[in-house]
C-alpha positions in Angstrom: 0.0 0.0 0.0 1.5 2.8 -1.1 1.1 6.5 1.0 0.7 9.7 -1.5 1.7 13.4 -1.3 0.1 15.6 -3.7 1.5 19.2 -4.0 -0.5 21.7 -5.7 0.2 25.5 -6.8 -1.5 28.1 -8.3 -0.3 27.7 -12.3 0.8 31.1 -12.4 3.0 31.0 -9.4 6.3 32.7 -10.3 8.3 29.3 -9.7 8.8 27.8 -13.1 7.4 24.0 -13.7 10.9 22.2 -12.8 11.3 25.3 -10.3 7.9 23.1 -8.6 9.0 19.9 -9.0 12.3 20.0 -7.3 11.3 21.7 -4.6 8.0 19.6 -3.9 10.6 15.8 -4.3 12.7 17.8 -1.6 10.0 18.7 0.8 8.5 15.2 0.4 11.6 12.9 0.6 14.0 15.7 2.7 17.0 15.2 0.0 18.6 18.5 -1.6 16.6 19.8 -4.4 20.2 19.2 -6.3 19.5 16.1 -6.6 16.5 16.4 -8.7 16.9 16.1 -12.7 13.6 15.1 -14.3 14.1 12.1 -18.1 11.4 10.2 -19.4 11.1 6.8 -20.5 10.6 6.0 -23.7 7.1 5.8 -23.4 7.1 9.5 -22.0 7.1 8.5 -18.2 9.3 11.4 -16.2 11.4 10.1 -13.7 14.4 10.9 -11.6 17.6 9.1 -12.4 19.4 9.9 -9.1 16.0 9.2 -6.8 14.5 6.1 -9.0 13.1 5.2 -5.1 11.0 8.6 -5.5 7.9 8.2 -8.2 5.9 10.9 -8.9 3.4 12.1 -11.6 2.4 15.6 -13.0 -0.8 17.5 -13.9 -1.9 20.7 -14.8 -5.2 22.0 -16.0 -6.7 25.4 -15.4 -5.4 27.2 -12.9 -3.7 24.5 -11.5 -0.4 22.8 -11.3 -0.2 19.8 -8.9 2.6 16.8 -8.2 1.9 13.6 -6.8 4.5 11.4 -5.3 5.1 7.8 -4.0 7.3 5.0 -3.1 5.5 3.1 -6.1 4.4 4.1 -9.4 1.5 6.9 -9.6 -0.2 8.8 -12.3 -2.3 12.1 -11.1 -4.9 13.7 -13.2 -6.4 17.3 -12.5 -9.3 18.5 -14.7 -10.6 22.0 -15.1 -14.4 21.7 -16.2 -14.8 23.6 -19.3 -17.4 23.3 -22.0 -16.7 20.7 -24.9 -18.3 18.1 -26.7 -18.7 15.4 -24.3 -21.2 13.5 -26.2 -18.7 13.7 -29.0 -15.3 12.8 -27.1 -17.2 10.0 -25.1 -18.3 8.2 -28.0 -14.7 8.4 -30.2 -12.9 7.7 -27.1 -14.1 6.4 -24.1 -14.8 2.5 -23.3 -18.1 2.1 -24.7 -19.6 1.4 -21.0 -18.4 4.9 -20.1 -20.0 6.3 -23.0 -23.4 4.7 -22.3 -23.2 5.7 -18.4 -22.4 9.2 -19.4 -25.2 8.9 -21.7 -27.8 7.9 -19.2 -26.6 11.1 -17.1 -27.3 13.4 -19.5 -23.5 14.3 -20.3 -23.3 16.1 -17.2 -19.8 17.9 -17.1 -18.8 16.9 -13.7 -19.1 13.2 -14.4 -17.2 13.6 -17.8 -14.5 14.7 -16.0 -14.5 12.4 -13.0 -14.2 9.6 -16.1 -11.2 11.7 -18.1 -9.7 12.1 -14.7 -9.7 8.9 -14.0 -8.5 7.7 -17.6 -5.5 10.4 -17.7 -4.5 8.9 -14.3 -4.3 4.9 -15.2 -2.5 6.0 -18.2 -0.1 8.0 -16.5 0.4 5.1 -14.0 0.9 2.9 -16.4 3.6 5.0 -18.0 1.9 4.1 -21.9 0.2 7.1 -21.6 -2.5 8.5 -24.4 -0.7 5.9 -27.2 -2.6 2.7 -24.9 -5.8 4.9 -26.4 -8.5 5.6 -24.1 -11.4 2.9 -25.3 -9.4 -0.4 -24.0 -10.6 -0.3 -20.4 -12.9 1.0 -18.7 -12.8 3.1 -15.6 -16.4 2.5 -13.8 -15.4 -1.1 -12.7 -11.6 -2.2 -10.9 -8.6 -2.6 -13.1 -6.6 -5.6 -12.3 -3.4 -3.9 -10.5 -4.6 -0.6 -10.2 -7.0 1.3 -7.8 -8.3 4.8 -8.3 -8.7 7.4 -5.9 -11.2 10.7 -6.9 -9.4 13.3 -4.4 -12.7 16.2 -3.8 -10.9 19.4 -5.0 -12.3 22.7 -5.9 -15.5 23.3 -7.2 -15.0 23.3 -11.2 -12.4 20.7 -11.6 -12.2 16.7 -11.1 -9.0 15.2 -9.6 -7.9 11.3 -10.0 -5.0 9.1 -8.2 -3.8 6.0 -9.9 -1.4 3.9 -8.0 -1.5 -0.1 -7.5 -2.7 0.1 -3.7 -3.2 3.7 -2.0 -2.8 4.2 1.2 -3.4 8.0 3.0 -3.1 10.5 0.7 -1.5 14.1 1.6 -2.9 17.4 0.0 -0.2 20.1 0.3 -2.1 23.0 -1.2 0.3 25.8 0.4 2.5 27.2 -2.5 6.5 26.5 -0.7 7.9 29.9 -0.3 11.7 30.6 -0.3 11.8 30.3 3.2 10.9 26.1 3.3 14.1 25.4 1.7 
């Protein structure tokens, strides 16, 4: 079971996106920000080659930037409800059950995004991200070696948690100032 830390800052924070990274891996694990260099698998997976004990996922939507880190693999998802075509998107790329449950809720934005959440997430875990495509599996039942966690937010946007087994999961929604380091 794996214990989470999710660090989220406003997106237009004047610390740049590696600026937040590095400093959220040093608050959570207490090593030098130094450390910290970010590469990504070949599949697109960002990792750290001199903390490989340190896994960690990133998302950004809206006003939002947020981290999510683990002793295990993770994926994180944050969605900012804005208007699109969900009918549209569901049926081209959801599992078909999720299109037919979205269906029966008349599209209703907030449970479009609890699903794409959710999806972004497992891909993200899995490190395959988008190229698994989105209609293989379907997020409104388990997935063998994965659980899901919807993490209530703000009002306007859906968050997901992906990791094999979660444990407690940490919200660090104070921006670190200069000061933390």
């Amino acid at each position: 079971m794996s214990d989470l830390t999710v660090y989220i800052y406003d997106a237009k924070s004047e610390l740049s996106e590696e600026e937040r990274l590095y400093r959220s891996a040093s608050h959570y694990s207490g090593l030098d920000p130094s450390v910290f260099s970010k590469v990504r698998t070949k599949g697109g997976k960002p990792f750290f080659p001199n903390a490989p004990h340190i896994k960690f996922s990133i998302s950004h939507s809206g006003d939002y930037w947020a981290c999510a880190f683990g002793s295990s693999e993770v994926g994180l998802d944050i969605q900012e409800h804005k208007k699109c075509r969900y009918r549209d998107i569901s049926k081209r790329f959801f599992n078909p059950a999720e299109a037919e449950y979205l269906e029966t809720r008349g599209y209703a934005p907030e449970e479009f995004f609890r699903i794409w959440a959710a999806k972004e997430s497992y891909v993200k875990f899995t490190g395959k991200g988008l190229s698994q495509g989105l209609a293989g599996f379907s997020v409104l039942s388990p997935i063998e070696g994965a659980e899901l966690r919807h993490i209530p937010f703000r009002e306007g946007y859906s968050m997901c948690l992906c990791a094999e087994k979660i444990g407690k999961v940490l919200l660090n929604t104070e921006n670190l100032n200069p000061a933390d380091d």
